[in-house]
C-alpha positions as MATLAB code, in Angstrom:
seq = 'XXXXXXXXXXXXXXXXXXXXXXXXXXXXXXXXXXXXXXXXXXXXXXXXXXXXXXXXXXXXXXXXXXXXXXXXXXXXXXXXXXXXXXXXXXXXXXXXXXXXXXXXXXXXXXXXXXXXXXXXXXXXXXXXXXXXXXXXXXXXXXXXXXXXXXXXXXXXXXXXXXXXXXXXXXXXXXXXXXXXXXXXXXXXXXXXXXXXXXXXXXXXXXXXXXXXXXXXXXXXXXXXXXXXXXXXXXXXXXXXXXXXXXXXXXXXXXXXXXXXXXXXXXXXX';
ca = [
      40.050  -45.254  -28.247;
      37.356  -47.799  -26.830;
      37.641  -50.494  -24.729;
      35.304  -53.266  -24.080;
      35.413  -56.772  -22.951;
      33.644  -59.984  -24.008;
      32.556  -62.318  -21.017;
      33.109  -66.304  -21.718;
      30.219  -68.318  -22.124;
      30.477  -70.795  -19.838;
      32.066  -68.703  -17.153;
      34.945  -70.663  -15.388;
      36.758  -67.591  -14.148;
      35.758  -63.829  -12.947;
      38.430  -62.792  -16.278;
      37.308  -62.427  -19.465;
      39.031  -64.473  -21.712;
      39.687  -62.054  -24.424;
      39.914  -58.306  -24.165;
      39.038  -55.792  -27.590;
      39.547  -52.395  -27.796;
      39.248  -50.196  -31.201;
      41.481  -47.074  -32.248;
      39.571  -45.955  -35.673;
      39.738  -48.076  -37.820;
      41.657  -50.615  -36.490;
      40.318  -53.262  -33.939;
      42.183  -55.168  -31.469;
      41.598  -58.667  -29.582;
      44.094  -59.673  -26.425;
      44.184  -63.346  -25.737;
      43.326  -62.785  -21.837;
      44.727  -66.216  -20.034;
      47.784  -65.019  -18.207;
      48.091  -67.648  -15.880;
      48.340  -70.105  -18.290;
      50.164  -68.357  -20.616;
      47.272  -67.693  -22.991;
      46.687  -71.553  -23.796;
      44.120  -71.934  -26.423;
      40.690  -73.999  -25.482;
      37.911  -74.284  -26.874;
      35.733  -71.908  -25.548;
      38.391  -69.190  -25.926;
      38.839  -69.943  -29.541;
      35.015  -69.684  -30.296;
      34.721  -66.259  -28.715;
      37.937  -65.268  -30.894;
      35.918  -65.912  -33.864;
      32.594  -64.715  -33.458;
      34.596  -61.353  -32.516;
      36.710  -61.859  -35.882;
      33.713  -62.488  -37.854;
      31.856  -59.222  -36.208;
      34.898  -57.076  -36.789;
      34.881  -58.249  -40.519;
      31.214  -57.186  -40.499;
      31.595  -53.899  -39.202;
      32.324  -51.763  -42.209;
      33.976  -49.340  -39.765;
      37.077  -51.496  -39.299;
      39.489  -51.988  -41.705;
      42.013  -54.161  -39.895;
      42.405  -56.809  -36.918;
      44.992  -56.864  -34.572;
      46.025  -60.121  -32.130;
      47.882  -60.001  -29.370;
      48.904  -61.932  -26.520;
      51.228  -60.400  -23.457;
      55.052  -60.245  -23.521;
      54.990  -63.061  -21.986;
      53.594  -65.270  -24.023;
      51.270  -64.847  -27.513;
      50.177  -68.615  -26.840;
      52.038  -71.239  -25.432;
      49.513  -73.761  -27.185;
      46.377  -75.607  -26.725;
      45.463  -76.095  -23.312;
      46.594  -79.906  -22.699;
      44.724  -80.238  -19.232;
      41.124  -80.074  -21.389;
      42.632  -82.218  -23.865;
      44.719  -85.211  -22.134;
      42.158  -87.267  -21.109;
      40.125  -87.492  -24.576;
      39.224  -90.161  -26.737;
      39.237  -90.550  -30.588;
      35.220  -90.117  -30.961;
      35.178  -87.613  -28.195;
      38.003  -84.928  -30.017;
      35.482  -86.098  -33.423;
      32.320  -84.873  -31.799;
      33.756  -81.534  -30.182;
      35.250  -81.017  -33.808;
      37.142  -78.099  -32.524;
      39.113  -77.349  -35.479;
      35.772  -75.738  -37.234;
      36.764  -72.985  -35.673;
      40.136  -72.443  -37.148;
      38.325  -72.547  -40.268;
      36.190  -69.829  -39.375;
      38.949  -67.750  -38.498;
      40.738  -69.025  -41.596;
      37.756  -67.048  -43.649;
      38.217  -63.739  -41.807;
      38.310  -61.464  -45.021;
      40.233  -58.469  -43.663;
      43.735  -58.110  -43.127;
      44.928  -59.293  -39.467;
      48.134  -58.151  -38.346;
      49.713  -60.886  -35.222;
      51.797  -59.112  -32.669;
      53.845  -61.929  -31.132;
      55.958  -61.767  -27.841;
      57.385  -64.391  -25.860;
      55.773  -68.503  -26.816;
      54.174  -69.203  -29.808;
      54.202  -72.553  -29.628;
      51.884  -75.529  -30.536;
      48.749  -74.211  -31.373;
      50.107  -70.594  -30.402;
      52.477  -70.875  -33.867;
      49.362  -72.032  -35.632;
      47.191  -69.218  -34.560;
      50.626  -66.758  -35.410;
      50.519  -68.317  -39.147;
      46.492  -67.711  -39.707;
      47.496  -63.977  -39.570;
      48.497  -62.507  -42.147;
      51.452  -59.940  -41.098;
      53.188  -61.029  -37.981;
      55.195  -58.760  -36.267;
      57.598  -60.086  -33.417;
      59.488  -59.173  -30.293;
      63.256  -60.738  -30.653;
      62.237  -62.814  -27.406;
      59.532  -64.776  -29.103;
      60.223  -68.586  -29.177;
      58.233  -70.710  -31.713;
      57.767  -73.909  -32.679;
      55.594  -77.034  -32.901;
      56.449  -79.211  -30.074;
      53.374  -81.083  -30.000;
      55.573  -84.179  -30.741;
      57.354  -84.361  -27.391;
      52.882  -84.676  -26.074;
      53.108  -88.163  -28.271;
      51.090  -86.293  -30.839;
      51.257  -83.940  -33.525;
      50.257  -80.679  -34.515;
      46.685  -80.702  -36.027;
      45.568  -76.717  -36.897;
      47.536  -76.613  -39.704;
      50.986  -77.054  -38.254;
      52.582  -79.146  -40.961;
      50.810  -77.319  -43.785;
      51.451  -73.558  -43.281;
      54.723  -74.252  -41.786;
      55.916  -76.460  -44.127;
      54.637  -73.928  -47.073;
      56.370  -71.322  -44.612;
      59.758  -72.297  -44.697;
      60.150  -75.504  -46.795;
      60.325  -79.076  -45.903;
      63.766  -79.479  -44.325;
      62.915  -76.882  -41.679;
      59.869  -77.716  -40.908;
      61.036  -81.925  -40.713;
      63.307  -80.354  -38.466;
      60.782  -78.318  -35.969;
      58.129  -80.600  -35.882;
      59.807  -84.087  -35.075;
      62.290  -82.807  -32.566;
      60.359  -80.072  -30.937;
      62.902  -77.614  -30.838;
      61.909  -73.916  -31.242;
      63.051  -71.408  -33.476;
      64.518  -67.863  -32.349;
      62.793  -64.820  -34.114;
      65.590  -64.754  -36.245;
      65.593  -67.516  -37.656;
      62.059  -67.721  -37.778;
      62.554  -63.523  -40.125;
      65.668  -65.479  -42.048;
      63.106  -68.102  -42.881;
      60.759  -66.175  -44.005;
      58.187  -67.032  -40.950;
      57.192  -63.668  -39.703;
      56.958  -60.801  -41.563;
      59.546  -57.580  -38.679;
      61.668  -58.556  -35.588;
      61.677  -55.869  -32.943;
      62.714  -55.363  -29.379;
      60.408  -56.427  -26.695;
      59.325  -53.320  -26.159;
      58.421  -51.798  -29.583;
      56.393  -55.222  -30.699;
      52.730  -53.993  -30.094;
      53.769  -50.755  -31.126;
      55.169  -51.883  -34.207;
      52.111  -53.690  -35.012;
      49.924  -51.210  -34.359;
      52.024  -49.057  -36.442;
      51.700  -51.326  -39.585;
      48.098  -51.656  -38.881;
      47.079  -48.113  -38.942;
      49.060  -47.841  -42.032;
      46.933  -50.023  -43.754;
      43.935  -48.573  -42.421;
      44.894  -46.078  -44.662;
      43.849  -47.725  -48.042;
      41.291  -48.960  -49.420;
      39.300  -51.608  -47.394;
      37.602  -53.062  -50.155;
      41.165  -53.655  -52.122;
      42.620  -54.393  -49.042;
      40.573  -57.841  -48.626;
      40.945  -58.102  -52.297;
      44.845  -58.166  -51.841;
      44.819  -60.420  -49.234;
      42.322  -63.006  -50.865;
      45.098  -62.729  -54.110;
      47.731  -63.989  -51.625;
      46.860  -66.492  -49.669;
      45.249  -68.107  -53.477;
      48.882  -68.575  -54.481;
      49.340  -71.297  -52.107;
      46.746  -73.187  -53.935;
      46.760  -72.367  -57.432;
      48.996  -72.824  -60.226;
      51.136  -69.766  -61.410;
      48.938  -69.571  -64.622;
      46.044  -69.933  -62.516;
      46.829  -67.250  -59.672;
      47.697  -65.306  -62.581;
      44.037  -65.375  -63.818;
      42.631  -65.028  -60.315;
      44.652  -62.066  -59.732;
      43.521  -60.402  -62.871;
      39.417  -61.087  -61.593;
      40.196  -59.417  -58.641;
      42.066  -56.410  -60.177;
      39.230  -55.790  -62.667;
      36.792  -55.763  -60.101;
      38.090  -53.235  -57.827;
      37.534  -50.936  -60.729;
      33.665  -51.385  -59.943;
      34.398  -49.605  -56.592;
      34.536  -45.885  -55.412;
      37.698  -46.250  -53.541;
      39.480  -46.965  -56.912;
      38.613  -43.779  -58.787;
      38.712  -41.609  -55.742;
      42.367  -43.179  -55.412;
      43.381  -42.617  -58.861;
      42.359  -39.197  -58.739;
      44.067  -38.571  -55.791;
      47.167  -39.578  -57.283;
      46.875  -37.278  -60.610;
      45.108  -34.414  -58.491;
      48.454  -35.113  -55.802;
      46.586  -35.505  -52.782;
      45.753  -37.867  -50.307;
      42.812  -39.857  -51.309;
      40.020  -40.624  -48.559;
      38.647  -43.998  -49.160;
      35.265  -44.920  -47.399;
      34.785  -48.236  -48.656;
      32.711  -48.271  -51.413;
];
């Protein structure tokens, strides 16, 4: 395993703000802001996605992993750099085109989630695409009690989550949901004890390291279309992206695998 670390740009504190590491094929980014709980600003979110965006150009990894502490995963945006904003200057600083470049990461990124994942924290959980959480995690949307309202994608992806009446329910009281009830509702994908849930992840990430990269983006792009297509349309998607995988190497050598009953070795190609 390697470890490195990626220094801030401005500098406002002698810790990094995020910490990577990889373990083959698999690549891992720790939100780094203990002391706040890992509260999201902006500078912290652009260093989260240039990293994203060079992990999904390193042919070498296969899958992302995020992680926060025990603690917390991310108990929201930071309101200290926010609260004393106006309308044109949140508009110029235009902070959510960075969500949407993490939004485009192509590769599968698994969320291990401890502790808050609230606010902004909840919204960075849902732009992953497995989410695997400690039973002590708390989530929710409480941007409400701020006199505001969630604006990453909050009412969207939750809403799409776990349906309307839930999601009425989260966002305009503020209340936060258990990891039970956020498993029951279909929110996150395992619940496991405190202790097992960056284990767990990594566990589910190395699995899938295990297949084929190039059908493993493939998948994932087939999902996340069937929030905004039409069954018959998804449908027809899906079948594009089916066919095409049988351009690659990955899909013979795993079909021959199968029939030769072995393990295939997929390289990506």
């Amino acid at each position: 395993m390697t470890t490195t670390t990626i220094e801030p740009k401005p500098m406002t504190t002698d810790e990094p703000l995020i910490l990577t590491e990889t373990d083959g094929h698999v690549a891992i980014i720790r939100i780094n802001r203990p002391k706040v709980l890992n509260a999201l600003n902006p500078a912290l979110m652009t260093m989260m996605a240039e990293q994203m965006e060079a992990y999904d150009r390193d042919d070498d990894i296969y899958v992302i992993v995020l992680a926060g502490s025990e603690r917390a995963f991310a108990a929201g945006a930071d309101i200290a750099d926010m609260a004393e904003q106006s309308t044109i200057s949140m508009y110029k600083r235009d902070q959510f085109a960075t969500w949407e470049r993490i939004k485009k990461i192509k590769k599968p990124i698994v969320a291990a989630v401890s502790g808050f994942a609230l606010g902004g924290g909840c919204e960075l959980m849902m732009h992953c695409d497995v989410i695997i959480c400690s039973e002590t995690a708390q989530i929710g949307q409480p941007e409400i009690n701020l006199g505001v309202m969630p604006g990453a994608g909050g009412t969207q992806r939750l809403t799409r989550a776990v349906g309307k009446a839930l999601a009425m329910d989260v966002i305009l009281t503020g209340r936060f949901l258990s990891a039970q009830e956020a498993l029951d509702h279909g929110l996150v994908s395992r619940v496991v004890p405190p202790e097992h849930f960056f284990t767990e992840a990594m566990q589910v990430a190395k699995e899938m390291a295990k297949k084929g990269p190039i059908a493993l983006r493939l998948a994932k792009e087939g999902v996340l279309k069937a929030h905004e297509m039409s069954l018959s349309e998804g449908l027809e998607y899906e079948r594009k992206l089916f066919y095409t995988l049988f351009a690659t190497e990955d899909q013979k050598e795993g079909m021959r695998a199968f029939v030769e009953k072995r393990k295939p070795e997929f390289k990506g190609k």
